[in-house]
N, C-alpha and C positions, 0 to 999 in steps of 0.2 A: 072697649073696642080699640082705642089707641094704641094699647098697649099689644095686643093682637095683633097689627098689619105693621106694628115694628118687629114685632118677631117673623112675619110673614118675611120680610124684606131684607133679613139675616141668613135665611136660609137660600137664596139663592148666590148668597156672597158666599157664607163655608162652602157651599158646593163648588165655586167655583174656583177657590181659594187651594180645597184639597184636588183640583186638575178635571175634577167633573166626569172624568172616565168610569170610576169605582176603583182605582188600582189603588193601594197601600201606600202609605210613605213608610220606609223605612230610615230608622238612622244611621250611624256608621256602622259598620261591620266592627265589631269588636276582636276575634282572633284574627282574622285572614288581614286585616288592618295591620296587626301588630307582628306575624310573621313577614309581612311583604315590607314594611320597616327593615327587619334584621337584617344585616348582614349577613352574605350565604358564604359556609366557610370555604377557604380555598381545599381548590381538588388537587387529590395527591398526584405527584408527577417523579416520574424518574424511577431511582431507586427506594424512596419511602414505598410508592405506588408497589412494588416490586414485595418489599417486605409482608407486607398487609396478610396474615393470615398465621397459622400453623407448622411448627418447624420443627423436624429431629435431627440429632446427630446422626449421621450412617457412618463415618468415620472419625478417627480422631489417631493422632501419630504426637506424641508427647514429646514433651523438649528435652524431657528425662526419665530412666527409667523407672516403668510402674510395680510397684512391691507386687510380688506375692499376693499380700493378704488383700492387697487391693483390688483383685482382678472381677472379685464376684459382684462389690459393687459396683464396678465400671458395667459391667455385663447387665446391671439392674438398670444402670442410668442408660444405657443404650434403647432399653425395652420399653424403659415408662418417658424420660427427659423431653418435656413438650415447649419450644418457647413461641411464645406469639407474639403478632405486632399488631396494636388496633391505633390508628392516628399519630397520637404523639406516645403510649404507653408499651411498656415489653414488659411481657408476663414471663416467670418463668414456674414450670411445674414438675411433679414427678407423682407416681402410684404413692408415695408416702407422704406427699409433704403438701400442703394447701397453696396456691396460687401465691406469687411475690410478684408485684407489679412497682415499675419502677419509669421511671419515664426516658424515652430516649429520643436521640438528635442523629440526625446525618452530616460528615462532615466531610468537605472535602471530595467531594462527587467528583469524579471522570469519567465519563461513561457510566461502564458497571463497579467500578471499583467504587471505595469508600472508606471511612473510618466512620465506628458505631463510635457512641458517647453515650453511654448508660450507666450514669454515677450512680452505684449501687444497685447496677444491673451486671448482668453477664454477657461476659466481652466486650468489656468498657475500655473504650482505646483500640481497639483491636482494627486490623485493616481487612479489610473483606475485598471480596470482588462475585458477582454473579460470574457462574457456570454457564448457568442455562436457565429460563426461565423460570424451572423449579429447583435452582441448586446452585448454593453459595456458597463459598472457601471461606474461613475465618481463622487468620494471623493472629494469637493472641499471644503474648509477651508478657501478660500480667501473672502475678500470684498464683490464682486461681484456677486454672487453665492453660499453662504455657506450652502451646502447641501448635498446629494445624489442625482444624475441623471444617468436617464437608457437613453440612445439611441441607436435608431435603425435605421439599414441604410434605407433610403427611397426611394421608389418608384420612377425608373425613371421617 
């Protein structure tokens, strides 16, 4: 019987111990815990902000002139030449060829103007400026491209 009215005299301590209402004790929050730790990453501003999405060439005026045989590709790259901007990466793509992602930077912000930096991207160095909210100029002077091109963002 001893042993009885000490268990008897236990159970009003846990009850009262777990708040005595019936609600649950929970412990930490496991995910929501470890996201509201993280740091939330900075939001894009300016011209990156500007960049963010899908872009074709609609014009291009070369530094030099374009051969002959070269005109029917130039007329394919006008049709398919997709480049995008997600955060810090630039994709560039075309109907033939698989996605090339490269990372790029902004450098030298004035307003709308800029210089892209996309080392072993396309129009790496080059000086840009917005047009208009959907169209930007790009000065390229390198190898690859040395010209004027307009792009315009495109069409989902």
């Amino acid at each position: 019987m001893g042993r009885f009215r000490l268990g008897f005299m236990f159970v009003p301590l846990l009850v009262g111990c777990a708040g005595g209402s019936g609600q649950a004790v929970e412990g930490p929050a496991t995910g929501a815990a470890i996201e509201a730790d993280k740091p939330a990453e900075p939001e894009l501003v300016g011209v990156k902000k500007k960049l963010q999405g899908t872009w074709e060439i609609v014009r291009y005026t070369s530094d030099h002139p374009i051969p002959n045989e070269a005109m029917p590709l130039m007329a394919d790259l006008f049709e398919s030449l997709r480049i995008g901007f997600d955060k810090d990466a630039q994709s560039v793509r075309t109907s033939k060829t698989p996605d090339e992602s490269a990372p790029y930077q902004v450098d030298g912000e004035s307003g709308d103007a800029f210089t892209l930096r996309a080392s072993g991207g396309m129009f790496d160095g080059a000086k840009c400026r917005f047009l208009g909210a959907d169209e930007w100029e790009v000065t390229d002077r390198g190898k690859t491209w040395p010209g004027v091109s307009v792009l315009r963002r495109a069409a989902r």
